[in-house]
C-alpha positions in Angstrom: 33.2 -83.3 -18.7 36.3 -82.2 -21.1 38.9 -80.7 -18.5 41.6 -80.2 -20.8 42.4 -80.6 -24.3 46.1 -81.3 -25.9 46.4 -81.7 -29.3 47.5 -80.2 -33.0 46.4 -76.5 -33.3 44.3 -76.7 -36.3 43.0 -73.3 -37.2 43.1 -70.0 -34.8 40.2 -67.7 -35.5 39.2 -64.3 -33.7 37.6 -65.4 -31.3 37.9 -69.3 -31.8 41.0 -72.0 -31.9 40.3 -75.6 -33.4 42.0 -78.5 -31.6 43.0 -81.9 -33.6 42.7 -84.4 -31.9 43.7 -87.4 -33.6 41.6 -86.4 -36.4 38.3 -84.7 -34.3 38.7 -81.1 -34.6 37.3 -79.5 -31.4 36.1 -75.9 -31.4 37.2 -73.7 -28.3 36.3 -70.2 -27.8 39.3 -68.1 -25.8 40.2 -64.7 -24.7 42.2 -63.3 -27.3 45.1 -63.7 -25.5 45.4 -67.1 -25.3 44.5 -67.2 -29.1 47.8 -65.2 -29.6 49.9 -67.6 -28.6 48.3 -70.3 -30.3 50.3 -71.4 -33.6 48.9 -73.4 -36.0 50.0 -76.6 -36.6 52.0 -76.6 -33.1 50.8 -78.3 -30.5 48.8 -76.9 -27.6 47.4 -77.7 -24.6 43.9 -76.1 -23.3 42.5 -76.1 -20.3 38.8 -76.1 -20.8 34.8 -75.5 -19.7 32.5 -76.9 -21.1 29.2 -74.8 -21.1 25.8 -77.5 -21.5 22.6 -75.7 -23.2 19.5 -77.5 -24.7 20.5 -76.7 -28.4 24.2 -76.7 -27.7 27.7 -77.7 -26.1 30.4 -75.0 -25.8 33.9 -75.2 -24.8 35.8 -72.3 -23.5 39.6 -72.6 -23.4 42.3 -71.3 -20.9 46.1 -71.2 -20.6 46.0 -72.2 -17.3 43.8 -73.5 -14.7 43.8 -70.5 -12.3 42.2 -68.8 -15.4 39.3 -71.6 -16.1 38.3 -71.3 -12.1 38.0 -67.8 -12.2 36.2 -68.1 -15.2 33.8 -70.7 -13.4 33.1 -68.8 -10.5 32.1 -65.6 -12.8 29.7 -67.9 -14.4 28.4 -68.3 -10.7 27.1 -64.3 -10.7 23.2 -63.7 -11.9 23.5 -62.4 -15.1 27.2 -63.1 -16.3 26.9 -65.6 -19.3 30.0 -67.1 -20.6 30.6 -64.5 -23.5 30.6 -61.8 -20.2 33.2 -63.9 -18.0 35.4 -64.3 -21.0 35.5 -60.7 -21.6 36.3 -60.0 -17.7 39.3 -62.6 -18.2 40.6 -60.7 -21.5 40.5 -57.5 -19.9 42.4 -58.7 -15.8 44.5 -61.1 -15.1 42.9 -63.7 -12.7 44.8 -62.2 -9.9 43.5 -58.8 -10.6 39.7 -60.4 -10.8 40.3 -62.3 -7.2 42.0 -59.1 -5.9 39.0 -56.8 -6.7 36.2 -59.2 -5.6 37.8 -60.1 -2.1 38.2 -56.1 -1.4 34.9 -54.9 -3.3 36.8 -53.0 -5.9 33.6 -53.0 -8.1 35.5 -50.5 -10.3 37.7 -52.5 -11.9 34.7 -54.3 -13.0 33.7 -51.2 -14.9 36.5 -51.2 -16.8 35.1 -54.1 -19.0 33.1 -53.5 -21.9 29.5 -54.2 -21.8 29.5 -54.1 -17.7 28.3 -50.8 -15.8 28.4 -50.0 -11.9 25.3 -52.0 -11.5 26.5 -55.5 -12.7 29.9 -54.7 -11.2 28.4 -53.9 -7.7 26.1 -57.3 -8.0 29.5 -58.8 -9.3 31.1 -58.0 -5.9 28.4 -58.8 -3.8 28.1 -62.4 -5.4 31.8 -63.2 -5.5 32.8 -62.3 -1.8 34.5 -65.3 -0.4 34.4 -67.1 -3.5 37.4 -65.8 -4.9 40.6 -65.1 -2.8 44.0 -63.7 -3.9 47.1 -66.0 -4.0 49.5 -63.0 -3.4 51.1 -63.6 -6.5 50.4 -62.2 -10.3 49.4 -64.6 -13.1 50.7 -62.5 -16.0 52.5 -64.2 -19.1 56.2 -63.6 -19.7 56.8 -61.1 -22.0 57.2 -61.6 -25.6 59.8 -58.9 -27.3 58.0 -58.1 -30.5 58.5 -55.0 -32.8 55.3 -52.6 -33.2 55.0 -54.0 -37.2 54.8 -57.6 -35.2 52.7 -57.1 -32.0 50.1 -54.6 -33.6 48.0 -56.1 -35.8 47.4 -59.0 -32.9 46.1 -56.7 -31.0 44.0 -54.9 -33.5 42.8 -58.3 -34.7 41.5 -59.2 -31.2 39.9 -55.5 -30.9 37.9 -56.3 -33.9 37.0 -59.8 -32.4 35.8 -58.4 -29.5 33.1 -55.8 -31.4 35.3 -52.6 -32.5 36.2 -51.6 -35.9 39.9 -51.4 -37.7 39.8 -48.0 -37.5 38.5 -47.6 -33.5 41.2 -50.7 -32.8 44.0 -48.7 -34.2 42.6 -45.1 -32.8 42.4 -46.4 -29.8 45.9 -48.4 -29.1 47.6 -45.4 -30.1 46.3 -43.8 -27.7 46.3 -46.1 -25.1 50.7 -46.6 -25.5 50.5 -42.9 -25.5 50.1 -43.4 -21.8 52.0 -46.9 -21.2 55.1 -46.5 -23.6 56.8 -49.0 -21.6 54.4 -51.5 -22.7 55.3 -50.7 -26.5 58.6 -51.6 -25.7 57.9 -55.0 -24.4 56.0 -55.5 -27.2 54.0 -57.9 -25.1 50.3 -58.5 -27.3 48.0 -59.7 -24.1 49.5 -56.9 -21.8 49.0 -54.3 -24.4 45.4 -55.3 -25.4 44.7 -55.4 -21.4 46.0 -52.1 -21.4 44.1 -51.2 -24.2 40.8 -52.5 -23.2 41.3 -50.9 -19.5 41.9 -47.1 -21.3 38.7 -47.9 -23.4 36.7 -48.7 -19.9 38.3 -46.0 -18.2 34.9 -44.1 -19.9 31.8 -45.4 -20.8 31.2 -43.2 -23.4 34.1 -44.6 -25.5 32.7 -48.1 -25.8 29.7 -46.5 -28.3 32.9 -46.8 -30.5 32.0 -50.8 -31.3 30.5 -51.8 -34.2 29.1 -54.9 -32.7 28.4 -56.5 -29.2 29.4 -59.6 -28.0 27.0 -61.1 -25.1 
């Protein structure tokens, strides 16, 4: 089992990073958040799951390790395949995720693209006990960046996660309409959270992707 990997940042893709490693360049898939702040040809270190198939071997990379346990424990739910846990993880914190399954908040659940009350309530009932809040938030530091700097991140991770250019925009302006502190941060993973959560805020609005990402 790879736990963690630390090495020369390679390439950073939508959805994807490659790690040298002394030469072997490992793929890792990752929310886009962690992608963000991953620069090329810095190095990096990636904690990581690695997901065993008949016809396959998948790593999933984390900034932390709070973040890959929640991420195992998803995996743990009937029905939530890696692609789905990863996509809980780029939309809450791992805080937020422990929070709502140790009080049954199946809503905030909803709020993730591609789940509906259904897999939310079966998320809840399958995580109870499993996952228990630390008190504390996880969130990154803020980042100051101007709005020419921070928004094409965050449209570049909306179109990595299924919507077009033109929804990605639409839908971030929109979104800071509400949050303008955020804008002012200029802080990319709380901004696409935010993002992400106004999109899930109605279901109706994710028949606005172009693509789905199991």
């Amino acid at each position: 089992m790879i736990s963690f990997l630390r090495g020369t940042v390679a390439h950073v893709g939508l959805s994807t990073a490659v790690i040298d490693l002394n030469g072997a360049g490992m793929s890792v898939f990752a929310t886009p958040q962690t992608l963000s702040h991953l620069k090329t040809g810095s190095e990096a270190k990636l904690f990581t799951s690695m997901i065993v198939r008949e016809d396959s071997l998948t790593l999933f990379g984390f900034a932390d390790d709070d973040e890959r346990e929640v991420f195992d424990v998803l995996l743990s739910v009937s029905g939530v395949g890696p692609r789905l846990a990863l996509a809980v993880l780029a939309v809450h914190e791992p805080e937020a995720i422990r929070v709502a399954a140790h009080t049954g908040d199946s809503k905030t659940f909803t709020k993730v693209p591609g789940i509906g009350p259904k897999v939310a309530g079966r998320i809840v009932l399958e995580l109870a006990g499993k996952l228990v809040p630390h008190g504390t938030g996880t969130g990154t530091a803020p980042v100051a960046a101007a709005n020419a700097e921070w928004k094409p991140q965050v449209v570049a991770a909306m179109t990595s996660l299924g919507w077009s250019e033109k929804d990605a925009n639409g839908s971030i302006d929109k979104a800071m309409a509400d949050s303008p502190e955020l804008v002012d941060a200029g802080n990319v993973a709380q901004i696409l959270r935010a993002t992400l959560r106004w999109l899930g805020q109605d279901g109706a609005r994710a028949g606005n992707r172009v693509g789905s990402r199991g």
